[in-house]
Every structure is written in structure tokens, then in C-alpha cells.
C-alpha positions as CSV (number, residue, x, y, z in Angstrom):
1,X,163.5,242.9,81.6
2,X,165.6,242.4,85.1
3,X,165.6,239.9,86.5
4,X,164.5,238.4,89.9
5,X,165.0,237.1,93.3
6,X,162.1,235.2,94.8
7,X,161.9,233.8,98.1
8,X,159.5,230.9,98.4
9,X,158.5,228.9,101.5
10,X,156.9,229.9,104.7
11,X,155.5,233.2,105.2
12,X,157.4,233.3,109.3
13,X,160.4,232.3,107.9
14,X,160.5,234.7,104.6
15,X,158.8,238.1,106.4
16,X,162.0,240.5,105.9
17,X,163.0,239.4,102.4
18,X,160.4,242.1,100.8
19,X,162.7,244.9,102.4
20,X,165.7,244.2,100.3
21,X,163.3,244.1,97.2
22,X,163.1,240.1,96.9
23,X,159.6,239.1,95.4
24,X,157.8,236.7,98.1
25,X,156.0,233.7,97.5
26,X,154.1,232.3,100.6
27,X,153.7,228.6,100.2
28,X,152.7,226.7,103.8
29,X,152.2,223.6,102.5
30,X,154.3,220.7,99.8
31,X,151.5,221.4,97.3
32,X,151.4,225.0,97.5
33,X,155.5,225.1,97.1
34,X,155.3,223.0,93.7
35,X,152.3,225.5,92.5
36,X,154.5,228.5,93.8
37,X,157.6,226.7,91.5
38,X,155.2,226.6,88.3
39,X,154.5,230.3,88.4
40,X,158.1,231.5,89.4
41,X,158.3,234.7,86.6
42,X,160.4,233.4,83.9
43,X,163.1,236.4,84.9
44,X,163.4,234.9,88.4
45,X,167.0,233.4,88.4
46,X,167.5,233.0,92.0
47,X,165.2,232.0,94.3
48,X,165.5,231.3,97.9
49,X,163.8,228.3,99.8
50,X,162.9,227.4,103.4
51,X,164.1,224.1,104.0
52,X,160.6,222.6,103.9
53,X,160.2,224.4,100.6
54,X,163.7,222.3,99.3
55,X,162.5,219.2,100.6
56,X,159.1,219.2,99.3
57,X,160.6,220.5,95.6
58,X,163.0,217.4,96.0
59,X,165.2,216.9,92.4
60,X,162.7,219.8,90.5
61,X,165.2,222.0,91.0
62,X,168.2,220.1,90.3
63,X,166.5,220.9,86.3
64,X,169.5,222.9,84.5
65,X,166.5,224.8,83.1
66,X,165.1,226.1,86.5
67,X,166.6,229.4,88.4
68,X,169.6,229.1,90.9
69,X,168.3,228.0,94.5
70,X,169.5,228.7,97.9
71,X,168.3,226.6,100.8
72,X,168.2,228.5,104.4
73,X,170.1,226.8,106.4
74,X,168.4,225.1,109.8
């Protein structure tokens, strides 16, 4: 199985990600970026978050079980 880079936040912010082959994961809203989280694919080991989408995940993804994260910056 290879593994995966999902970007996750909103959909204006994410839009060229799919080009370089990163999975996308439209979530406009703090409830719809922790349902996004619980359905990442268990290859996913990076995934890349708006900053709304880092705020609204808070410590989740400090868990040393969850995939690498990379906030974009401001």
C-alpha cells in the first residue's frame, strides 16, 4: 500500500493540491475538519491543513498515533 498526502481545509485555499497528486479533503467548517480527520485513509502520513483546519483540530493532532501535519502558513 503507498502511502498518502491529504490536504484538508478549505476547498479556496487547497484547489491546486490535486495537481501534484495530493488527496483533497474539503472541510469549510470546525465540524466538518474533525469528521474529515476521522476518515483520513490509514496510509495518509502527511496531511496538510489550512490554518482554520489546525486551529479547529487543536491538540488531535499533537496524538503520536496521527499522520505528520503541516499548517499553511498565513
Amino acid at each position: 500500500m503507498s502511502e498518502t498526502i491529504v490536504a484538508l481545509g478549505e476547498q479556496s485555499l487547497l484547489e491546486g493540491f490535486p495537481l501534484a497528486g495530493v488527496e483533497l479533503r474539503v472541510a469549510e467548517t470546525d465540524h466538518a475538519v474533525h469528521d474529515a480527520w476521522a476518515l483520513l485513509p490509514k496510509n495518509a502520513r502527511v496531511v496538510i491543513l489550512t490554518p482554520r483546519a489546525a486551529l479547529a483540530l487543536g491538540e488531535i493532532r499533537d496524538d503520536p498515533r496521527s499522520p505528520m501535519t503541516v499548517v499553511l502558513p498565513l
